[in-house]
C-alpha positions as CSV (number, residue, x, y, z in Angstrom):
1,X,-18.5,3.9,8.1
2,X,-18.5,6.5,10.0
3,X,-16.0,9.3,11.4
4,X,-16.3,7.3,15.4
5,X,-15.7,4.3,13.5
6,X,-11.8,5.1,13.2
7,X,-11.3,6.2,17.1
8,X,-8.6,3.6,17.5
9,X,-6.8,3.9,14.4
10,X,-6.3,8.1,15.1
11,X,-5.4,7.3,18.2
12,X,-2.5,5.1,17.0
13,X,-1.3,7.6,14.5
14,X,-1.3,9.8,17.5
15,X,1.5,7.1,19.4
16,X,3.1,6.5,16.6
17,X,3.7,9.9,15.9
18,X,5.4,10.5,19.4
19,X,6.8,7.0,20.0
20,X,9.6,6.3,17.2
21,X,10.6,3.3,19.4
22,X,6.9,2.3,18.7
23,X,7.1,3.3,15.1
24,X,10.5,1.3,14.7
25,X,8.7,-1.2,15.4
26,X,6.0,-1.4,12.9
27,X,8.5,-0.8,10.4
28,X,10.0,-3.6,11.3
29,X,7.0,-5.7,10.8
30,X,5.6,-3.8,7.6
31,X,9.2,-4.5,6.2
32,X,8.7,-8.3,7.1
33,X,5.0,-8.7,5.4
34,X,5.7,-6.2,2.3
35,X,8.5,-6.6,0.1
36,X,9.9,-3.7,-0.8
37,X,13.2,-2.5,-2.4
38,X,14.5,1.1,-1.3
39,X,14.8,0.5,2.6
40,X,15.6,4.5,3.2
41,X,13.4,6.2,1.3
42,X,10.2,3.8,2.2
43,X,11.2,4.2,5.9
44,X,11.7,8.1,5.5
45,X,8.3,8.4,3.5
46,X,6.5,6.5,6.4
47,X,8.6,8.2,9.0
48,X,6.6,11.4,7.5
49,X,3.2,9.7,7.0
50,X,2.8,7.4,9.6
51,X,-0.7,7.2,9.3
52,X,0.8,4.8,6.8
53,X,1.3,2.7,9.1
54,X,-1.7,2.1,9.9
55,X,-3.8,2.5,6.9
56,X,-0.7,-0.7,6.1
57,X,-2.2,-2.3,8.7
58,X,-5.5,-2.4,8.1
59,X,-4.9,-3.7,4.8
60,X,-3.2,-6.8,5.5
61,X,-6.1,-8.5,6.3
62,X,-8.1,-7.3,3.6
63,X,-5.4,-8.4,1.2
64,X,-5.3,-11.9,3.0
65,X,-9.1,-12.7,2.6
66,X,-9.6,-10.9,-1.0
67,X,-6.6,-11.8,-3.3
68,X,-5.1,-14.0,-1.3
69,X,-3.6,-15.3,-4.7
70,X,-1.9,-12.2,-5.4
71,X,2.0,-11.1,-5.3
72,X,2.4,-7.8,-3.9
73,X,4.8,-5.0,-2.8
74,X,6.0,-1.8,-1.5
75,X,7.2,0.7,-3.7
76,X,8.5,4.4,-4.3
77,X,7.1,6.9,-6.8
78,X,8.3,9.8,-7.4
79,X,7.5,12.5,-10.2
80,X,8.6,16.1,-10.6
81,X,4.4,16.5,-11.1
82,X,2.9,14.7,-8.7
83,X,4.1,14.6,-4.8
84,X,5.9,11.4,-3.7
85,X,3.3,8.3,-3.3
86,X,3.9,5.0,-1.7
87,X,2.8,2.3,-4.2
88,X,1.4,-1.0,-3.0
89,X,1.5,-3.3,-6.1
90,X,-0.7,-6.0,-6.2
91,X,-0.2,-8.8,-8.7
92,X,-2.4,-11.5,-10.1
93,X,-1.3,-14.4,-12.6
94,X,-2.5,-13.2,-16.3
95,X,-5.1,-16.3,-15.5
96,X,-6.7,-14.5,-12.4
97,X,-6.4,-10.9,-13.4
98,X,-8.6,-11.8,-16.5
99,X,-11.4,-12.9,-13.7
100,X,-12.5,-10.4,-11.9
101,X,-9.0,-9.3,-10.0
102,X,-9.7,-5.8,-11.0
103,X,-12.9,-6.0,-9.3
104,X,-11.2,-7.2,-6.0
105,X,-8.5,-4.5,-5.8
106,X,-11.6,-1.8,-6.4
107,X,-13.7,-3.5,-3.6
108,X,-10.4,-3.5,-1.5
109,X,-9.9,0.1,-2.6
110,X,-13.3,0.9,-1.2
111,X,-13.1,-0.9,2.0
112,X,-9.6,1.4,2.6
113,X,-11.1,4.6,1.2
114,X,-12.5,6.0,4.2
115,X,-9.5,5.7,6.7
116,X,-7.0,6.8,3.9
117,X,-9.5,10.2,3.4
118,X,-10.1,10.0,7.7
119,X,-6.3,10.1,8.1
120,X,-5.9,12.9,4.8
121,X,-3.3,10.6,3.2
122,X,-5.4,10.1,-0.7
123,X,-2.2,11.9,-2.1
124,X,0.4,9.7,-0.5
125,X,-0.8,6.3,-0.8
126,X,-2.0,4.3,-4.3
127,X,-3.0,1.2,-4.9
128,X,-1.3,-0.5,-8.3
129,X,-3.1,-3.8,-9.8
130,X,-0.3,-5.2,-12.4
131,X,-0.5,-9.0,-14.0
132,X,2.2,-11.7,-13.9
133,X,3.7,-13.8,-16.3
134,X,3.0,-17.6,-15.3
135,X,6.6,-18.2,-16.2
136,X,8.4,-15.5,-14.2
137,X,5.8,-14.5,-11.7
138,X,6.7,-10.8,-12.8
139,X,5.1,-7.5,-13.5
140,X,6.2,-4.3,-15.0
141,X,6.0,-2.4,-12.0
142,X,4.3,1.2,-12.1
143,X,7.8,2.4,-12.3
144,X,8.2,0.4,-15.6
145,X,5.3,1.7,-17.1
146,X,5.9,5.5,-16.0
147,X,8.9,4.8,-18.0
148,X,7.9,3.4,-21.3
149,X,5.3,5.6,-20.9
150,X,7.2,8.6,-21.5
């Protein structure tokens, strides 16, 4: 893609940066399609970044037609390294991650890739592929595994 192809998208960022009526509103319907725990600090982090919002967005769609048998969510990391990142984990049954679910979050990855570089957010936003217990429907989150981890 190129640079002209993301006219409308800076242009949002643009309103949304100088409308937080506008920007109230998306987070209103970000909060509605992507669970997340943590209401202050994701609405502050996007409140700084809201080319979030739209990189957000733009991946609902994606998500919808790619893994559209995947769990996901909206979380928080912090590190005393690294700068703060918004997480979106995306989670497939240990049955579908085991075929070819990696590969769909890299060709999602890819299709996001140039309007996360285009809007200069590659340091605030990450996409996390986890698996699910068929019992449970859980994952250790990212924030699990930073933890046992270390």
């Amino acid at each position: 893609m190129s640079n002209a192809d993301f006219t409308k998208e800076i242009e949002y960022v643009t309103r949304l940066n100088n409308d937080d009526e506008l920007f109230e509103q998306e987070f209103i319907n970000i909060s509605k399609y992507f669970p997340f725990k943590n209401h202050d600090e994701v609405h502050g982090f996007l409140s700084e970044n809201r080319g979030l919002v739209v990189v957000l967005n733009y991946i609902k769609p994606i998500l919808k037609s790619q893994v559209p048998y995947a769990y996901f969510h909206l979380e928080m990391f912090f590190d005393t390294i690294f700068p703060p990142q918004l997480i979106l984990v995306v989670k497939a049954l240990e049955n579908d991650f085991n075929n070819g679910f990696k590969e769909d979050i890299q060709l999602i990855d890819s299709k996001i890739l140039p309007l996360v570089k285009k809007l200069d957010l590659g340091s605030e936003f990450f996409i996390w592929d986890a698996s699910c217990n068929f019992k449970s429907k859980n994952a250790l989150t990212l924030m699990d595994l930073y933890r046992l981890s270390s």
